[in-house]
N, C-alpha and C positions, 0 to 999 in steps of 0.2 A: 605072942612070943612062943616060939618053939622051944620042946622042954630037950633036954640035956640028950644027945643021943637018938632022935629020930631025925628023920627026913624031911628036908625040906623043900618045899616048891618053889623057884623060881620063875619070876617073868620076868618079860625083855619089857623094857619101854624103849621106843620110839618115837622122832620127832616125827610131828606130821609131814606128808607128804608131797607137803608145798613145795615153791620153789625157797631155795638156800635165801638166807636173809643175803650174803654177798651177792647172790646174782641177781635180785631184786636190787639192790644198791646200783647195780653196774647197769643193768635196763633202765632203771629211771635215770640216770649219767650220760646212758647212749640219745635216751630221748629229751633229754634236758642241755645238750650240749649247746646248744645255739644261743642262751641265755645265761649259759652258768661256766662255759669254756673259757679256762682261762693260756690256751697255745693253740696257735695257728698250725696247722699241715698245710703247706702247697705242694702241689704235682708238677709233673713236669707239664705239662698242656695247659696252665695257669688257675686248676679251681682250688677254690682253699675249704678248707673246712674248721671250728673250732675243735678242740674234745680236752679232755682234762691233765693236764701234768702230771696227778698221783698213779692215773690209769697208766699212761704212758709209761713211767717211771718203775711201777711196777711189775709191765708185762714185757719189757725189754731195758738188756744194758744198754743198748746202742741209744735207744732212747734216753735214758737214767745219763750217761754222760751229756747228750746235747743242753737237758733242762739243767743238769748241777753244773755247768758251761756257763748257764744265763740264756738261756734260748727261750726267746717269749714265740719264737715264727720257726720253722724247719720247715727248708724245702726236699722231698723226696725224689731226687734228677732221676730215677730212673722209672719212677708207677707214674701208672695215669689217674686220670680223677676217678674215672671207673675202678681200676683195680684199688684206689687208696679207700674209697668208700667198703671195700670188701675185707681191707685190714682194717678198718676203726671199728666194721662190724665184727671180726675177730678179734680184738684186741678188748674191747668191749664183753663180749657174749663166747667166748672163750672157743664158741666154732663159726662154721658159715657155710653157707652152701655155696659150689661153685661149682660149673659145670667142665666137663670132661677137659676140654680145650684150652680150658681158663688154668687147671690146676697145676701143670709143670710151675708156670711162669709165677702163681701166687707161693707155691711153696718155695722159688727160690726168690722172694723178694722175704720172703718170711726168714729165710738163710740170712740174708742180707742185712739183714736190720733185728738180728738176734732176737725172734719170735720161735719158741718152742712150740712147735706142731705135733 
């Protein structure tokens, strides 16, 4: 205990430099989808994929209206199965890699369906 009137040291604590316990949540969701998904995405080119309501619901209103609707399946008429696997990866893991040619078209699908980029 420091007496009445002097200086004292402070130190920072920090958490480790793991990853966030959310984003550990959200990678094993991305990779546990196929077993644990409870809503369908279809594309327009017919592929589906499962992935989670909370996540959905979460990381978009446009989503957050279809599920509180009763949407167990959403079709996305405008992505393809390519570009939708590039949204569950962002939607999931909060970025993604895309290449140069790819990026106009995913950032205005991300418009489209109220995803903050």
């Amino acid at each position: 205990m420091a007496k009445t009137g002097t200086a004292v040291n402070m130190h920072c604590l920090r958490r480790d430099k793991h990853k966030d316990i959310q984003e550990e949540a959200c990678e094993h969701l991305l990779r546990s989808r196929r077993d644990t998904g409870d809503v369908t995405l279809n594309s327009n080119d017919g592929k589906t994929f499962l992935a989670h309501k909370m996540i959905l619901w979460a990381r978009s209103r446009w989503f957050r209206e279809k599920l509180e609707a009763g949407a167990a399946s959403i079709t996305l008429i405008d992505v393809t199965g390519d570009q939708l696997v590039q949204l569950i990866d962002l939607l999931y893991r909060e970025h993604c890699n895309v290449p140069d040619y790819q990026y106009e078209e995913l950032s205005r699908i991300c418009e489209t369906y109220g995803i903050n980029i």
